[in-house]
N, C-alpha and C positions, 0 to 999 in steps of 0.2 A: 504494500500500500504506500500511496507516495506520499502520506502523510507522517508516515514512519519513518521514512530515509528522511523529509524534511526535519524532523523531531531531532533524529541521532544526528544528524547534520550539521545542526545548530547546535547540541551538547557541547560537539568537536570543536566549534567557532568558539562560544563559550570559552572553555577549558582552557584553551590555546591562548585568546585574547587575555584571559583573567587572571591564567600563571603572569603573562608577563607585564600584564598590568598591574598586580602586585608585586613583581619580581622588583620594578622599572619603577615603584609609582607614578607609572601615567595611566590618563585614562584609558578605558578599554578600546576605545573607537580606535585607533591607529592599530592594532595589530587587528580587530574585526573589521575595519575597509579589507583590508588584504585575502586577509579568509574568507569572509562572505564572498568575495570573488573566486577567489581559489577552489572552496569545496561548495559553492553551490551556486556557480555558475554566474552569479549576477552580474549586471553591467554595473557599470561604476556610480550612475547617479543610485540606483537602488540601491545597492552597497552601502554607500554614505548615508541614505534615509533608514535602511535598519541599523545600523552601528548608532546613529544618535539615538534611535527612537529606543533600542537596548540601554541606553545609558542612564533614561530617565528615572528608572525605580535605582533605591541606594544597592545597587550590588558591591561596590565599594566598601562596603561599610566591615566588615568583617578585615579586610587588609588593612584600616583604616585604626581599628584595636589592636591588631598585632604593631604594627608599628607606635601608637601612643604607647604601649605596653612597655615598650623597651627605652623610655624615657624621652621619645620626639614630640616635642611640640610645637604648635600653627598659632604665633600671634592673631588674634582676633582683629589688628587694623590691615595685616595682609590680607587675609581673607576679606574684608570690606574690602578694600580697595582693588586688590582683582578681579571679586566677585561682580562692582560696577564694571570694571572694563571691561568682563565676560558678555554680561549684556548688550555694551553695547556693539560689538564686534558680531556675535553671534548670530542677532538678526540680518546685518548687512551681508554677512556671509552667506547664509542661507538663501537670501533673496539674489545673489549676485552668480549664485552656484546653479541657480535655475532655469537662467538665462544664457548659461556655456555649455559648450560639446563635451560630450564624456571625455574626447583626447586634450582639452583645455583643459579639463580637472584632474586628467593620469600626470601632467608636463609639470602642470604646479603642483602637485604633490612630490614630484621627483626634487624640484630646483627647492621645493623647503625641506625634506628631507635632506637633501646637501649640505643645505645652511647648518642644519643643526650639530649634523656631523660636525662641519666645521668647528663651529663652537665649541663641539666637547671636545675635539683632539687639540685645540688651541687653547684651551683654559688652561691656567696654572694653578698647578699643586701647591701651596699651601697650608699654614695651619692653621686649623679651627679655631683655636683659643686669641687668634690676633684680629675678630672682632667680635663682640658680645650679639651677634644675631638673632639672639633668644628675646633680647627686647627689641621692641617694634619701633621703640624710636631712633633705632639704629638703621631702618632703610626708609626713603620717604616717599611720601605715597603717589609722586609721579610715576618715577621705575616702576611700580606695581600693576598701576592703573595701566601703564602701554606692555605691560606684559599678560592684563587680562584680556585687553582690546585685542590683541596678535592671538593670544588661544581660541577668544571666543570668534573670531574671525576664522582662523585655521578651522575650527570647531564646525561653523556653518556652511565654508566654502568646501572641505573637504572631508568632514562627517568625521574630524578623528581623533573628537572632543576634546582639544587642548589641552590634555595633561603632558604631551612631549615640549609644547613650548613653554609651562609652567616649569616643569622640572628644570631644563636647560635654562631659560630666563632666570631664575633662582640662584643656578648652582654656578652656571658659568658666567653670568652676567652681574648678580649681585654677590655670589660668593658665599649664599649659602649652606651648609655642611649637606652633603648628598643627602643622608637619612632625610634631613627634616625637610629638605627640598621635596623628596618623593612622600611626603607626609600633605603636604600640603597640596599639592598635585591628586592626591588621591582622594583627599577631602572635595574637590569639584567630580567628583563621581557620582558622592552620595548629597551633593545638593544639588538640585533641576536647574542649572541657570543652561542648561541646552534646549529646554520649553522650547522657546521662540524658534531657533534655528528646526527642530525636529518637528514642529506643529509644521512648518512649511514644506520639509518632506512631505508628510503625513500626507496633507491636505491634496498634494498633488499625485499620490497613489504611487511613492518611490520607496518602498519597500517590498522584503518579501511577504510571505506569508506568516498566519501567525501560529503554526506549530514551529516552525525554524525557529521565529523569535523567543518563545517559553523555552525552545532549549538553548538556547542563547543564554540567555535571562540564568537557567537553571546552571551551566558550563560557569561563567560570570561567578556566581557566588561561590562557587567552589574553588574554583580556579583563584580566585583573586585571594581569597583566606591562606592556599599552598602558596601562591608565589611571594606574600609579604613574609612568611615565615621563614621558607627560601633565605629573602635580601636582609633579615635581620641578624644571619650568622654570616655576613661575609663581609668583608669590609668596603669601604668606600670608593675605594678602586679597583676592585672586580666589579661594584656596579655600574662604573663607568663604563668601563672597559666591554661589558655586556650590552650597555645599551649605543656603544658605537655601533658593536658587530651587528647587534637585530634590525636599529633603523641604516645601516648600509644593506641588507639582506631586504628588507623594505625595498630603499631606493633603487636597488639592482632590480626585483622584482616589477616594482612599477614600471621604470625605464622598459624594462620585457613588453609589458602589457601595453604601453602605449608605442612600443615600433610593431605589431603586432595587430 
């Protein structure tokens, strides 16, 4: 029954996105654009309309305890201040992603996926203890705000919920410590500021079906609880180091799909 290969299908997407979106602290949508393509055939805009539309319930939430658990915390004015730029990114991106060819959205996902690389192979190591990041009046709330507008833009333009440019915007841009970068990155998981962007999927019937997405949904919670448990024994530069290789494996991949 095709409702059954849809169901285990989506598990697989799940699973796959939610390890590495707790592995990575980013959101699930960038490793579920790839997959939803990969194991169930979709084109790319529908792709992007399931991966956000999967992100709305908190599946998050469970990687989100494993990492507080181990002593990371998310000042409450970062999370304000990116959570504004997420919205308003978000919407513009969703509406601007509706309007371009699937091989306009394979090209820009390739050339930001590069960027980001860039950034992490160009950051400098560091140590933690040479700035106090833990208090919130140590970053200011511009850099924040244009690093929520950039996810939540990435977020709607490219369905791949902005937790890759939270993490890297954090870690490599403000400097701060990996853990709590992928802490706070994992927190826009489990709160909806993708609403906007994934209501305009929705609305325009760019998803798949919804046994794929329950096991999505179902892959998601599970997945994301093993991959934060995963990134909590290893240190800070294996999870760099990790998340160069997946989002170059990404980039390669993409690059495929749009000569192709």
């Amino acid at each position: 029954m095709s409702w059954i290969h849809d169901l285990l299908a989506g598990v697989g997407v799940g699973l796959v996105g939610g390890v590495t979106s707790g592995f990575m602290g980013t959101s699930p949508g960038g490793g579920l654009v790839i997959f939803c393509v990969l194991l169930l055939g979709a084109e790319q805009h529908i792709a992007q309309g399931t991966s956000l539309i999967a992100q709305v319930p908190p599946t998050g939430l469970a990687g989100v305890r494993r990492y507080w658990r181990n002593g990371n915390r998310s000042p409450l004015q970062w999370i304000t201040w990116i959570g504004i730029g997420f919205l308003v990114g978000g919407a513009s991106g969703g509406y601007a992603a509706a309007e371009v060819s699937d091989s306009v959205l394979q090209w820009t996902y390739v050339v930001y996926l590069v960027a980001l690389i860039a950034a992490l192979v160009l950051r400098r190591d560091r140590k933690e203890a040479s700035r106090e990041v833990g208090n919130p009046a140590k970053l200011p709330g511009l850099p924040l705000f244009l690093i929520g507008a950039l996810a939540g833009f990435s977020s709607g333009f490219m369905g791949i919920g902005g937790g890759l440019a939270i993490t890297v915007g954090l870690a490599a841009g403000l400097r701060v410590p990996q853990h709590q970068a992928q802490l706070v990155s994992l927190i826009f998981s489990i709160i909806p500021t993708n609403i906007p962007a994934a209501w305009i999927y929705w609305s325009k019937g760019l998803m798949v079906g919804w046994p794929a997405i329950i096991g999505i949904l179902a892959g998601l919670w599970v997945g994301t609880d093993l991959g934060a448990r995963m990134a909590n024994n290893v240190s800070k530069s294996v999870l760099r180091r990790v998340m160069i290789g997946f989002v170059s494996l990404m980039a390669l991949y993409m690059t495929h799909k749009a000569l192709t």
